[in-house]
C-alpha positions in Angstrom: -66.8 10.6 22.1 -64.5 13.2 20.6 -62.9 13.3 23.9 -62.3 9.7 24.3 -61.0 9.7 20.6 -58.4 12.8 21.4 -57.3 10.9 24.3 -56.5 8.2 22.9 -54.8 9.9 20.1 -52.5 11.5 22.6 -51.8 7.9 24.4 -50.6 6.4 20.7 -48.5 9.7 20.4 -47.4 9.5 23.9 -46.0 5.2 23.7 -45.0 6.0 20.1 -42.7 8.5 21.3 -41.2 6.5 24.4 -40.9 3.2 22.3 -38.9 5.0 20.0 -35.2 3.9 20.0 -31.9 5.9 19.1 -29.6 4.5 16.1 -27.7 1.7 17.9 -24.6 3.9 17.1 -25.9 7.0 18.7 -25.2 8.7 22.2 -27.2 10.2 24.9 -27.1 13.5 23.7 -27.5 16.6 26.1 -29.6 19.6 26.0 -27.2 21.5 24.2 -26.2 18.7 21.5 -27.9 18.1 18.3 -27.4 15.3 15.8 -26.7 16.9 12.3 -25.4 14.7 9.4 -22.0 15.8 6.5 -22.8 14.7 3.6 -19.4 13.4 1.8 -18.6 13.1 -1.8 -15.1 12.4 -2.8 -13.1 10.8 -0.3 -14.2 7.8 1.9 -16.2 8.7 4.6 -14.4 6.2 6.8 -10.8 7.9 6.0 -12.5 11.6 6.9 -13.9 10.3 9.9 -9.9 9.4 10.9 -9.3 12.6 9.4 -11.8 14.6 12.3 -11.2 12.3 15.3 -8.5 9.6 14.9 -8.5 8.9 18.8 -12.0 7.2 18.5 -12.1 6.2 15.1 -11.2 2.9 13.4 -7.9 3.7 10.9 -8.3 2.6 7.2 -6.3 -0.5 6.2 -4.8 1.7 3.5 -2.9 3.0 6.7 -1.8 -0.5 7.9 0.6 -1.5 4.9 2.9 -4.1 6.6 6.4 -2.8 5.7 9.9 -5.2 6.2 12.8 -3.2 8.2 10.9 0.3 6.5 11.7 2.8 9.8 10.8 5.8 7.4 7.6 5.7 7.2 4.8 6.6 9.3 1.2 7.3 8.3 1.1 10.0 10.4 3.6 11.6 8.1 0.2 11.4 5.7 -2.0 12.5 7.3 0.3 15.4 8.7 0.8 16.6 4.6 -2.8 15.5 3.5 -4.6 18.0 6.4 -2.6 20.6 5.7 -3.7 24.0 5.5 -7.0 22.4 7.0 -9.0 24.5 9.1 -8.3 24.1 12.7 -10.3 21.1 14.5 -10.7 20.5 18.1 -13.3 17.9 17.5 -15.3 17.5 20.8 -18.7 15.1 19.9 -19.9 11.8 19.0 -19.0 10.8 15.5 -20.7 7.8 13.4 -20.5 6.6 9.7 -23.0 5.4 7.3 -20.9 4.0 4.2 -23.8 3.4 2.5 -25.0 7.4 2.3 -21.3 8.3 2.4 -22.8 10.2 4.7 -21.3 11.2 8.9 -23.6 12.0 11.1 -22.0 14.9 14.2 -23.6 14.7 17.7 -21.6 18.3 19.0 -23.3 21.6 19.8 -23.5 24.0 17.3 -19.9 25.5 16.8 -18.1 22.1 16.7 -20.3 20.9 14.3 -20.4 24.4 12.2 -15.8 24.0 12.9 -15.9 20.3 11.7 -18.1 20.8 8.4 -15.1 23.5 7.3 -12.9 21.2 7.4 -14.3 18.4 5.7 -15.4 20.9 2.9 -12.1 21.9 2.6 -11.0 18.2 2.7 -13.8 16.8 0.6 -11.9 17.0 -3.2 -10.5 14.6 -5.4 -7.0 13.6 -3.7 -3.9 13.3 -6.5 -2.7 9.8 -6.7 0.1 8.2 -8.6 0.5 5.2 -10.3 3.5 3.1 -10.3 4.4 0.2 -13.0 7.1 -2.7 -12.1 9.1 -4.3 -14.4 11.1 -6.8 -13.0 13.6 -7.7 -15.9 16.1 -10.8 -16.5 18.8 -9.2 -18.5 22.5 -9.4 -18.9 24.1 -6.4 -18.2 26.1 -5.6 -21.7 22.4 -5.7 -22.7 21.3 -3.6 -20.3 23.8 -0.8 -21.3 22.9 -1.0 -24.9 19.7 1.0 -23.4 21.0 4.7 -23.9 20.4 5.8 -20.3 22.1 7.8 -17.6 23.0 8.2 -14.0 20.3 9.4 -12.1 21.5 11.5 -8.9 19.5 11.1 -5.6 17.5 13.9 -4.6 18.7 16.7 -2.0 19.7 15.3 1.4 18.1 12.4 0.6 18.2 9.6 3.1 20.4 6.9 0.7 21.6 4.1 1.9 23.0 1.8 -0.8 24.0 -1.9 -0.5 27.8 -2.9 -0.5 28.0 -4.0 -3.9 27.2 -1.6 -6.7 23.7 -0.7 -7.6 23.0 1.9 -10.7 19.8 4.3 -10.7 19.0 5.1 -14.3 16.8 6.9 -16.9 16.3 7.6 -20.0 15.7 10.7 -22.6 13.7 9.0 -24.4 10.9 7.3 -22.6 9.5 5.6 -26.5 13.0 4.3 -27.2 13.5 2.7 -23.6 10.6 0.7 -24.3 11.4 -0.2 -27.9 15.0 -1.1 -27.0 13.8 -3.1 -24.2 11.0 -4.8 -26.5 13.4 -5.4 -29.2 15.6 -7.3 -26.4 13.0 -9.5 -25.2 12.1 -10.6 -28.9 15.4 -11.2 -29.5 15.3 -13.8 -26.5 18.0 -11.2 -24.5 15.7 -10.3 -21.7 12.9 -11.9 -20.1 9.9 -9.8 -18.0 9.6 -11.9 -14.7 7.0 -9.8 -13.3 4.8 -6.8 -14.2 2.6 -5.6 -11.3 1.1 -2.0 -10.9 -0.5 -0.2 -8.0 -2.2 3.3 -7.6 -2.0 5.2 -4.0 -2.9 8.5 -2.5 -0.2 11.1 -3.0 1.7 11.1 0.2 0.3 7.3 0.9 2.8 4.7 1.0 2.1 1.8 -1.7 3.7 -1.3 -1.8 4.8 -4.2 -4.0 6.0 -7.8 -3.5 6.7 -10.1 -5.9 7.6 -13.6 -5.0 9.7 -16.5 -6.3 9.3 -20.1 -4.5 11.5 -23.4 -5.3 10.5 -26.5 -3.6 13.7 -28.5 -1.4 13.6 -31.9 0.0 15.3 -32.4 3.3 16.6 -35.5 4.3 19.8 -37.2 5.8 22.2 -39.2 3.9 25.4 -40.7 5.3 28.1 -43.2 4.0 26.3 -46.8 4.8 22.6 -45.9 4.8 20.5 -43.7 1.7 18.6 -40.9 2.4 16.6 -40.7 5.0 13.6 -37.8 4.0 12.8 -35.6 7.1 9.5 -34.8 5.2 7.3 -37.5 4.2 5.5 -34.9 1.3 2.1 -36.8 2.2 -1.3 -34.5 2.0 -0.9 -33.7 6.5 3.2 -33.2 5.6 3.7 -30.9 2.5 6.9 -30.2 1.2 8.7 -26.9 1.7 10.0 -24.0 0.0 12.3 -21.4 -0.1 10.7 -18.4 -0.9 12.6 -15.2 -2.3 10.3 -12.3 -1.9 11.6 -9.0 -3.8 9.2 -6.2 -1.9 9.1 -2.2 -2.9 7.9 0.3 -1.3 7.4 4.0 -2.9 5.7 7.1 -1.5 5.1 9.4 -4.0 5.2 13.3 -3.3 3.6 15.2 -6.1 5.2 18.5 -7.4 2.2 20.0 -9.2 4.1 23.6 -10.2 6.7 21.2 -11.8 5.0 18.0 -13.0 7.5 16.3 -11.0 7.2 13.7 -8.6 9.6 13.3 -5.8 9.6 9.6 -4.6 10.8 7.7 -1.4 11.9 4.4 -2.7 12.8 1.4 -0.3 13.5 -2.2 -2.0 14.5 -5.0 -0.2 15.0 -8.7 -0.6 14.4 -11.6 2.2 14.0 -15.3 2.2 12.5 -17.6 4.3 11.1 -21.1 4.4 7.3 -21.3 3.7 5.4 -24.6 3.8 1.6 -25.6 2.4 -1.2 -25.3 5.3 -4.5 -26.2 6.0 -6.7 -24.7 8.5 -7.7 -27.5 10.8 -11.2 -28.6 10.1 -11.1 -27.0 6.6 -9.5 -29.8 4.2 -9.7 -26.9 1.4 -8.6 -23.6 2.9 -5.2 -23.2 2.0 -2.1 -21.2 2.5 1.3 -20.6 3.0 3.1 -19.9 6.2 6.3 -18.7 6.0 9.5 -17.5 8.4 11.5 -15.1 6.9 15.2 -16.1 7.9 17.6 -13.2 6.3 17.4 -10.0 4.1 19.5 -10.6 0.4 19.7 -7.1 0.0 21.2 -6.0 3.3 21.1 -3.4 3.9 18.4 -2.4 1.7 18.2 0.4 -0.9 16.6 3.5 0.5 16.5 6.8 -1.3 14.5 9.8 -2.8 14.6 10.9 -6.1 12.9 13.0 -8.0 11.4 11.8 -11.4 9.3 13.4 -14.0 5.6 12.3 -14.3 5.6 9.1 -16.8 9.3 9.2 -16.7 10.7 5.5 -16.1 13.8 4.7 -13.9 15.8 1.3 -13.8 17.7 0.4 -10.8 20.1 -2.5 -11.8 22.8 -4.5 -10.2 20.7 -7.1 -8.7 22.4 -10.6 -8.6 19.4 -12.7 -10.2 20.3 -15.3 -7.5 18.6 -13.8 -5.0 15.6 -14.1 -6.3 16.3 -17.9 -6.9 17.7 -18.7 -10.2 21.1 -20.2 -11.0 24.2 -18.3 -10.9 24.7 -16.6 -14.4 25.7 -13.8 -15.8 22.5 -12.2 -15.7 21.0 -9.8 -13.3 18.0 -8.9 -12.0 16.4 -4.9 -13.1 13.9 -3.1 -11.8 12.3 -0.5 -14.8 10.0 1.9 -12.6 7.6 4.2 -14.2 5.5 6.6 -12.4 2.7 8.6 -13.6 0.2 11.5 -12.0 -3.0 9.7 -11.8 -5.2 13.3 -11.9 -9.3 13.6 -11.9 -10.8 13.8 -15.4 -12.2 17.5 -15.7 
């Protein structure tokens, strides 16, 4: 009886074993490899896995910021400044994440895996990031000098490349008094705040903003004996269209930590197109717009560097407010940029 009852024991022990199935992201693993799991903490274990083996892994849409005529920028160039100093890596295994356990699981022999957990603890710390407020301000410009500021010189060989007609980069001494003057101007009915987005990104990661102005157009023909004749019925299958003025910037901030400084690559541009109301056919209520982008406003764009002091704000002016879509005035279109160290909490 007690050998009946060991053997089958060992059967149960034996199928248990075969039936037994690897994690459905797992490989075959050879004598010599060992699946041994990293434990991550305070970066995103998808973004270190791109960090250790970017050939195999999928790249973070934080890397896929769709940029208009931007040539500068690559996120290569981040990855290049965020792992350096790293250990070296010659990652040669199987790598898989589990976002729930912020956890990545190594199938390497020994010294790969012992090389690759170096270099995610060294990689594994709170990364700096900076914060970046837009103002888009309607303001004359005799009200716009009443501001106290002052030239503000690119940085160092900086790669600028300014638009034919004249564009100012300014600051201010006093960061308190910008914002009261500029306070006091919208109060007094002199200045109008069009927009006021913000966005936070990795130092060395590229961030961008787009702020968009539509104004709906009929199109039709008219001639001498006959009215117009609309091209566009405007029923619910035939929506009107648009022209959309999209004012987009792009920064990359570079943070200076021996200086509190912040030295930022700056890249705004303007482009309009034609967009027009869709539906998704089959799916009366999904929504949105397509739109062909016909020519850039600001050509060629503004591209610079400068450096800036942490919460220090800048104000590029000398944007005709007609390329954003309003009537032709004498006001103008300012951009007041503030930027500000976004650092862990001790």
């Amino acid at each position: 009886m007690k050998r009946f009852c060991v053997a089958v024991f060992c059967s149960i022990v034996f199928v248990t074993l075969i039936c037994v199935k690897p994690h459905p992201g797992f490989a075959q693993q050879s004598p010599q490899q060992e699946w041994r799991s990293l434990r991550v903490y305070h970066v995103r274990p998808d973004m270190m896995a791109y960090f250790i083996d970017p050939e195999h892994q999928k790249e973070p849409i934080e890397f896929k910021i769709p940029s208009l005529n931007d040539p500068h920028y690559s996120s290569q160039d981040f990855i290049q400044a965020i792992t350096s100093g790293a250990p070296p890596l010659n990652f040669a295994g199987v790598l898989t994440v589990d976002t729930h356990q912020n956890t990545l699981w190594v199938l390497s022999d020994l010294p790969t895996f012992d090389q690759t957990k170096r270099f995610v603890e060294f990689m594994d710390h709170p990364l700096p990031q900076c914060e970046l407020e837009l103002q888009i301000v309607k303001v004359r410009q005799e009200d716009l000098t009443s501001l106290e500021t002052k030239p503000l010189q690119p940085a160092p060989n900086s790669p600028s490349q300014h638009a034919p007609y004249q564009l100012s980069i300014l600051t201010a001494e006093s960061q308190l008094a910008l914002q009261s003057r500029l306070h006091q101007l919208i109060s007094e009915g002199k200045a109008n705040i069009l927009n006021s987005p913000r966005i936070t990104t990795i130092n060395h990661l590229r961030g961008s903003i787009a702020s968009s102005r539509t104004t709906p157009v009929f199109i039709g023909i008219k001639n001498e004996k006959t009215p117009s004749v609309p091209l566009a019925a405007g029923s619910i299958d035939d929506q009107p269209i648009d022209i959309t003025s999209q004012l987009r910037t792009t920064f990359t901030p570079h943070i200076n930590d021996s200086t509190d400084t912040i030295s930022l690559d700056l890249h705004v541009s303007v482009n309009e197109g034609l967009s027009k109301l869709m539906t998704e056919p089959g799916k009366a209520f999904s929504l949105f717009h397509n739109t062909v982008w016909l020519r850039d406003r600001l050509n060629p764009p503004l591209v610079t560097t400068l450096n800036v002091k942490n919460n220090q704000t800048v104000i590029i002016s000398g944007l005709d407010s007609t390329m954003l879509g309003f009537d032709k005035n004498q006001d103008q279109v300012a951009l007041f940029l503030t930027v500000r160290i976004m650092r862990p909490a001790e």
